[in-house]
C-alpha positions in Angstrom: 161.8 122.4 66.2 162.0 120.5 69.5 161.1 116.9 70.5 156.9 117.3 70.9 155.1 114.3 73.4 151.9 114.3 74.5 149.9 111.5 75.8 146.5 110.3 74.7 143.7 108.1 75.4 142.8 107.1 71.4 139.1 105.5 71.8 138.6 102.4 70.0 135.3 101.4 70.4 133.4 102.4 67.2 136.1 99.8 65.8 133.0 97.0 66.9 130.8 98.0 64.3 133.6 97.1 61.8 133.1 93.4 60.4 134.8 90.7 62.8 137.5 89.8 60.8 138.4 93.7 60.1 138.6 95.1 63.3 142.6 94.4 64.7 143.7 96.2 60.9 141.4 98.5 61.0 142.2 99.6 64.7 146.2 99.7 64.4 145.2 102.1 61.3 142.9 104.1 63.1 145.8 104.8 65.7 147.8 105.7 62.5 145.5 108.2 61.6 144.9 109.8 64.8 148.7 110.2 65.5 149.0 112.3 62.0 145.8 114.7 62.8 146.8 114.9 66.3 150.8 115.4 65.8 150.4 117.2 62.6 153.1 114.8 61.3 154.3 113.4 57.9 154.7 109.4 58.5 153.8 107.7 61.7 155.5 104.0 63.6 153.9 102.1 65.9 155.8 100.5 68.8 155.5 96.4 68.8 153.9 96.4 72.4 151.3 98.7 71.1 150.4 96.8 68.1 150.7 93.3 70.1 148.4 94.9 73.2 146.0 95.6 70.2 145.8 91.9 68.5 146.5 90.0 71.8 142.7 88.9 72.3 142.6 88.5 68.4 142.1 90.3 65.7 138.3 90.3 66.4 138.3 91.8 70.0 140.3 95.2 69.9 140.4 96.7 73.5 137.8 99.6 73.1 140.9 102.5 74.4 144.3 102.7 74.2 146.7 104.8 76.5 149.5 105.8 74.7 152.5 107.8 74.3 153.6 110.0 71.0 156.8 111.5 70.0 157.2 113.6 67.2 160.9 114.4 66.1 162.7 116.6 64.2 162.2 114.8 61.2 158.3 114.9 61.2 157.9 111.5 62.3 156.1 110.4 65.0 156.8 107.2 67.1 153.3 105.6 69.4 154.4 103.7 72.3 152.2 102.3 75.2 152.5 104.1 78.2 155.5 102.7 80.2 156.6 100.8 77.2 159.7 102.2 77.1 160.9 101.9 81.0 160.1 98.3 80.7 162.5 97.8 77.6 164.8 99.4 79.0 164.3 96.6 82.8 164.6 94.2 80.4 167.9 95.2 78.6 169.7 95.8 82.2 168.3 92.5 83.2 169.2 90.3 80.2 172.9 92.4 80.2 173.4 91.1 84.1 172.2 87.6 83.0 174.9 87.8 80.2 177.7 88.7 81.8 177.2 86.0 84.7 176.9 83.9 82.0 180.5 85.0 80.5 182.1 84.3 83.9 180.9 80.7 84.5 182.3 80.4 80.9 185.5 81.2 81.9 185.4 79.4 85.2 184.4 76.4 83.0 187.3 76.8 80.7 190.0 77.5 84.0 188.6 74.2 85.4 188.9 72.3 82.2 192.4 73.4 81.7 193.5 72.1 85.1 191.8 68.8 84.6 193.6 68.2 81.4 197.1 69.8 83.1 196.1 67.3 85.6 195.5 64.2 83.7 199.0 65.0 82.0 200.6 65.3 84.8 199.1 61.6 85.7 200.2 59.8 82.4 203.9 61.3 82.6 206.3 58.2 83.8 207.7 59.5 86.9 211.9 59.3 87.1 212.0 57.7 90.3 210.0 54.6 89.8 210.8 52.8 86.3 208.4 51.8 84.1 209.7 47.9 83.7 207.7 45.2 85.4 209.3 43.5 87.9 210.4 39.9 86.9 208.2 37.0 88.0 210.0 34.6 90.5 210.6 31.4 90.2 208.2 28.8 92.5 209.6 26.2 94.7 208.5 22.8 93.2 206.7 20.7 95.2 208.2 17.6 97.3 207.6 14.0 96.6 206.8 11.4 99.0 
């Protein structure tokens, strides 16, 4: 049995005669239930975008239809994503991988810099061979003459 996707538009708009305070539960469990008559499948995830797109205006303003995507597997279980979810995951991981690894080299830039100050600064509190160390000795003045 083979990977089956389909795409749907799941209408959510009988979900308003549902009390206020019930409608965001009851419309994440309505997409439930149409993914298992519609898939023929034994247990059903929803994606996060999904469920957020779904609660972002509350959980007393569902939007009244939903574009999504469903995948059933081997396994009998079948995943609902929003339509596009995915490619946009999947932007952000190559984005945020980029953004790590420039931050990994200025790391070690940072570090190479900081060892050549401190090699530095060592180098600058070593007494040199050539000049000594000893303060020269003061000099005696010429006392002054009386008249």
């Amino acid at each position: 049995m083979a990977n089956l996707e389909r795409i749907y538009t799941i209408p959510l708009g009988h979900i308003y005669e549902i009390v206020r305070q019930k409608r965001g539960k009851r419309a994440i469990s309505f997409i439930k239930a149409f993914a298992l008559r519609h898939m023929k499948a034994d247990e059903v995830k929803i994606s996060q975008g999904l469920n957020s797109l779904v609660l972002r205006d509350g959980i007393q303003k569902p939007p009244r239809r939903v574009k999504v995507r469903i995948v059933k597997d081997e396994k009998g279980m079948a995943k609902v994503w929003l339509i596009g979810e995915e490619e946009k995951k999947k932007e952000m991981a190559e984005k945020k991988k980029k953004v790590d690894e420039a931050k990994k080299e200025q790391e070690k830039k940072a570090e190479e810099s900081k060892k050549k100050e401190e090699a530095a600064k060592k180098e600058a509190q070593k007494p040199s061979a050539a000049a000594p160390a000893q303060k020269p000795a003061p000099q005696p003045q010429a006392a002054p003459a009386k008249k």
